[in-house]
N, C-alpha and C positions, 0 to 999 in steps of 0.2 A: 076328655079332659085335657089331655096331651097335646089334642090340633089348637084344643081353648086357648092355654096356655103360649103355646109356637106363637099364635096370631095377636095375642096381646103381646107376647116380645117385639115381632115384626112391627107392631103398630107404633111400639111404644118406641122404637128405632125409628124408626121415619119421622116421628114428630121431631125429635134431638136433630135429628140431621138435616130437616127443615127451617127448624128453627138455629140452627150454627148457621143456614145458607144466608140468613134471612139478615143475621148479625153481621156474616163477613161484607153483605152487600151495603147493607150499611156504612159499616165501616170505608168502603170502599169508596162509596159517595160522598163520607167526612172528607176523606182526605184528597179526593181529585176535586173538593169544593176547595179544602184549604190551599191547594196548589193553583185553582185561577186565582185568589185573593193575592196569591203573594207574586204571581204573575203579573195581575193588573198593577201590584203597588210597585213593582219593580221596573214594569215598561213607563209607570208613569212618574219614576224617581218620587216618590212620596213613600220613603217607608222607616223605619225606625228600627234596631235592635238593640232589646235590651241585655247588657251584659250579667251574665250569672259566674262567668270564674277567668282568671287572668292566668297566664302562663308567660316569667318573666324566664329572660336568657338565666340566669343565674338561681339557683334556689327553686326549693317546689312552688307548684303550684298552689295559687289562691281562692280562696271564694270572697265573690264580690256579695257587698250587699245591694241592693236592689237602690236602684235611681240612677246607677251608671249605665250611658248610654252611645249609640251612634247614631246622628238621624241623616237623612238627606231630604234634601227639597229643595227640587229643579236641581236650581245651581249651584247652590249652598249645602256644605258638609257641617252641623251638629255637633262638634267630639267632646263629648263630657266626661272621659277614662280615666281611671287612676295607672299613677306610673310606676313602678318598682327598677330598676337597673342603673347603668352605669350613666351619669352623662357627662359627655368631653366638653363641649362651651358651651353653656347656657349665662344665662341674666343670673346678676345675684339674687341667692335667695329663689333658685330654679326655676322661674320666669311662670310662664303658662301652663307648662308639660303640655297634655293632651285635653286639655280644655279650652276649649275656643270653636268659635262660628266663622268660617273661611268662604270665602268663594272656589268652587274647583276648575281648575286650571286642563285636567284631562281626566276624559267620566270612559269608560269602556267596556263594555259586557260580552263576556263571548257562555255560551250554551255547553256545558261537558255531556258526558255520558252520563243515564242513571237520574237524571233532573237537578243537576247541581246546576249553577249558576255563579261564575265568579266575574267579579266586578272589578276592576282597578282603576284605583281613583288619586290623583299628584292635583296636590294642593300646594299653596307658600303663605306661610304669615311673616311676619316682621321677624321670629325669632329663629325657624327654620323650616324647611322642606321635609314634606313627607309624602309617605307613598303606601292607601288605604289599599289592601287586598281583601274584600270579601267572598266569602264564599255563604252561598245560601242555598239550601234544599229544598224539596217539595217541603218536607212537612213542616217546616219551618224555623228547623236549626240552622244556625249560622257558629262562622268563625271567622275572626278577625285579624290580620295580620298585619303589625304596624311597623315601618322601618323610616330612621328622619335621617339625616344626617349626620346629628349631635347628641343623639341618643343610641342606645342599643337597641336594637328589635324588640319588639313584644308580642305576644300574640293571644284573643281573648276569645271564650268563645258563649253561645249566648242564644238568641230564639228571635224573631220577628215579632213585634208588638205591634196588636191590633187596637189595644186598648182607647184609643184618643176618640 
């Protein structure tokens, strides 16, 4: 009864830790799938994040509600953001802020350690200069760091949207 009992433990162990291998492998293929997808869309400037929380220079941080955004394509930067901070000269009545479709002026990717991916991207519209820092991960968080001229820094952070 005793060796019964041992070999249904034994048995009953191997199944669990078959089945944990079975899940971690999985998993493992989720995520080294979702890291070509954001590979492919980032070598091919086609990608999109959507923004989930702001962090201005001043005061805590925000939660955004969903529709604000950053997109790229090609050549063109997307920036639908909301703004929170100080700003030195802007247009009566605060001009644009961080909403507008621009052309980019200098796009630049360099590869860190760990699967990070940060982008820096200097744009101009009519009302001022800015300077997109992205940074993006395998799994597909991002964070966003925005600094212009006439404005204070902001920084937001947020996820790669596959949705479209």
């Amino acid at each position: 009864m005793k060796t019964f009992l041992t070999t249904l433990f034994f048995a009953c162990s191997a199944l669990v830790m078959l089945s944990g291998c079975s899940i971690t492998k999985e998993r493992a293929a989720r995520a080294a799938e979702e890291a070509a997808k954001i590979e492919a869309a980032l070598a091919q400037r086609q990608y999109k994040i959507s923004v989930n929380r702001m962090y201005p220079m001043r005061g805590s941080s925000k939660n955004v509600s969903y529709g604000y955004s950053v997109e790229v394509r090609n050549d063109t930067l997307i920036s639908y953001l909301p703004y929170f901070g100080r700003a030195y000269n802007v247009p009566y009545g605060g001009g644009k802020g961080l909403n507008f479709s621009e052309r980019i002026s200098s796009y630049q990717e360099t590869q860190q350690p760990k699967g990070e991916r940060v982008i820096d991207i200097e744009l101009k519209n009519e009302e001022d200069t800015y300077h997109y820092t992205i940074k993006v991960f395998d799994n597909g968080n991002s964070s966003i760091d925005v600094q212009s001229r006439q404005r204070e820094p902001i920084s937001y952070s947020g996820e790669i949207d596959f949705r479209e």
